[in-house]
N, C-alpha and C positions, 0 to 999 in steps of 0.2 A: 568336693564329693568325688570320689575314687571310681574311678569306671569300674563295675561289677559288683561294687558293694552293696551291702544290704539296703542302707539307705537308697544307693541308684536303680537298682532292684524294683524296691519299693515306688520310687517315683514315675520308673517306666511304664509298672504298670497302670497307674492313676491315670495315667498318658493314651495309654490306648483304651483304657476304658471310658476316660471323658470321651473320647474322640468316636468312641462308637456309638454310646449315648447320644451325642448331637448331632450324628450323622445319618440318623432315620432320614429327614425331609431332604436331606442330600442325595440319599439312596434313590429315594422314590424320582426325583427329578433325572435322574440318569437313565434312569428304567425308562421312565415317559421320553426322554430323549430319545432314547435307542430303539421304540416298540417298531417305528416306523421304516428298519433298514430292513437290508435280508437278512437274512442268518447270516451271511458268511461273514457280515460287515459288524453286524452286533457287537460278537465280543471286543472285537479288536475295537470298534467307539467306547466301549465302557473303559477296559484297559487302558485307553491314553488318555479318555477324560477325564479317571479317578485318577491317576498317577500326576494329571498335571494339573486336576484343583489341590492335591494333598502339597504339590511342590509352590503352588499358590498360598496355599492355605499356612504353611512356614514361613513365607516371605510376609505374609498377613501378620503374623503372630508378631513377629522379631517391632514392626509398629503399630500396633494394636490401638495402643493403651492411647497415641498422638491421634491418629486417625480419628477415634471414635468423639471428640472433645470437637473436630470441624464441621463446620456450621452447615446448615445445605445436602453435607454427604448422605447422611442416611433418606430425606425426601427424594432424593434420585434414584438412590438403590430401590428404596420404595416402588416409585414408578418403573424401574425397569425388570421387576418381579411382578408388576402387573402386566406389560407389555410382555414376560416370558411366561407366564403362567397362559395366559390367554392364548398366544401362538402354539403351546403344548397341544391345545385344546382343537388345531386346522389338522384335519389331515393332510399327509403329503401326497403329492398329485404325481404321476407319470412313474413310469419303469425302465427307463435306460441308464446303462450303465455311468453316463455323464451325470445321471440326476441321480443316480445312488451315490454315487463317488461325492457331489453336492451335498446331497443328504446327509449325510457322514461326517464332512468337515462342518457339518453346522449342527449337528447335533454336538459333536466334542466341543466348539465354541458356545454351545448353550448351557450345556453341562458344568464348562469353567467360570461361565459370566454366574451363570446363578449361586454356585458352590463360592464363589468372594463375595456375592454380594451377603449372602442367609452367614456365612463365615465371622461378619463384623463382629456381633457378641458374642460369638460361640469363641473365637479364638482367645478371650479373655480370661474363661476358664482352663484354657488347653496352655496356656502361656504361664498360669498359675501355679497349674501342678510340675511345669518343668524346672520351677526354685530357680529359674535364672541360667540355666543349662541350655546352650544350644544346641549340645549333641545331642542330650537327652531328647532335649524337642525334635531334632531331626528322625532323630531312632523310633521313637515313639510315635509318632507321623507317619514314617516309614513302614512301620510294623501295620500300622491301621489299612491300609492301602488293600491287602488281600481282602480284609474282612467287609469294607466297602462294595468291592468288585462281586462277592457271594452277595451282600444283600440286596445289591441292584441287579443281579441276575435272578435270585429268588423271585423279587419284585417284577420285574420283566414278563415270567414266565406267570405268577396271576392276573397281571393288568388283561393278559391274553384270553385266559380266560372270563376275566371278569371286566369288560373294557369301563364299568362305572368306576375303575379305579383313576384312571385318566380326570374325572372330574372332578376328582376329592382330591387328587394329588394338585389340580389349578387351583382350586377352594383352600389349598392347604399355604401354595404363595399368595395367594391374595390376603390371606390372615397374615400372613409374614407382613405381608407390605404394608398393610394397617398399623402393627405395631411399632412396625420400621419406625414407620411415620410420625408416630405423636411420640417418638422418642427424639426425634431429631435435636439437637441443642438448639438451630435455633428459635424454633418453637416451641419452649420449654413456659415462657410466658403467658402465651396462648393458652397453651395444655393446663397452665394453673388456674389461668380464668376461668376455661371450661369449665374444669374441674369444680370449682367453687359455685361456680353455676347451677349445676346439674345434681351436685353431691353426689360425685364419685370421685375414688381416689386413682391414682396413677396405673396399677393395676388393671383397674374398672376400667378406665376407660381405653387403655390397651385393648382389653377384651373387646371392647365394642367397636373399634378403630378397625380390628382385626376382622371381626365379623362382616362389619360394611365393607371390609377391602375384597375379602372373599365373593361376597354378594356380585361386587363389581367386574370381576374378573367372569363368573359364571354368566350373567348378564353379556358381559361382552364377547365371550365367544360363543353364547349363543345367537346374539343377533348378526356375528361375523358367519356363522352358519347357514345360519336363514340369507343372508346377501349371498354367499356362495353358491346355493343352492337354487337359490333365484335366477341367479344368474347363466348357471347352466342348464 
């Protein structure tokens, strides 16, 4: 395929368009990451942490397809989108310049960790439309990176107004991580006994995995709030 040609053309843009498509609940996590800096810090956390989960998110693709077949990986990612969705949900404490500068590198570390974990299936479809091109994947990745950086600033600027966005966006990895879950290969077994159990199929019970994962997460940084509050 000829760099520039119609065909390449053609597949860049499926590229950036998957890539935008699946990149809502990416947005919103970076937003939530970032509400808590000052301005001045903000942009520049979104900026490095979208630039460096999109350069994640290439290195992701290029072994996607080996990754996702190992056993165990996705019940971890799982739990570690409930462990990030829940701390989304703590406010951050103190104002010095040492605990902004803190704040800052752990929000772009949160931003990365969650964008490879939510990345596992998404990167399947983004690897698809590059027909085996890694430039194309690079360019097309490349290309997405502004368009993430707007919608997690759009995003940002209603969580402000509207801070019940912060709860729907933890509600929203908690559903991730329910799904994660009962997809994992190797509970593939399990998931069919349920399944026949219960009569629902794979989808179905996705959805419900998804649901109680959310549950849990809201659950838990509530009762993390109430301990906080207690305490002080």
């Amino acid at each position: 395929m000829a760099f520039g040609s119609t065909e390449f053309l053609i597949a860049l843009v499926e590229i950036v368009w998957v890539n935008i498509l699946l990149s809502g609940d990416n947005a919103m996590v970076i937003a939530m990451a970032a509400r808590s800096l000052p301005d001045n810090q903000r942009r520049k956390a979104i900026v490095i942490g979208s630039a460096a989960a999109i350069a994640m998110r290439i290195g992701l693709v290029l072994v996607a397809a080996e990754l996702l077949r190992l056993p165990w990986l996705k019940l971890i990612g799982a739990a570690a989108l409930v462990y990030i969705g829940t701390s989304l949900l703590l406010p951050e404490g103190g104002d010095s310049k040492v605990k902004h500068h803190g704040s800052m590198i752990a929000a772009i570390r949160t931003i990365m960790l969650a964008d490879l974990i939510m990345s596992l299936d998404n990167v399947v479809a983004v690897a698809a439309a590059s027909i085996g091109s890694t430039t194309l994947l690079i360019l097309g990745l490349a290309i997405s990176i502004p368009l993430v950086i707007f919608g997690a600033t759009l995003l940002l600027g209603v969580i402000e107004r509207f801070p019940i966005i912060v709860w729907l966006g933890a509600a929203m990895l908690g559903f991730i991580s329910g799904e994660m879950l009962v997809g994992d290969p190797a509970l593939q077994s399990e998931a069919q006994r349920l399944n026949a159990a219960v009569g629902l199929n794979a989808h179905q019970l996705g959805l419900v995995a998804g649901a109680h994962g959310a549950l849990l997460v809201l659950a838990l940084g509530k009762a993390l709030l109430w301990r906080r509050q207690a305490v002080q």
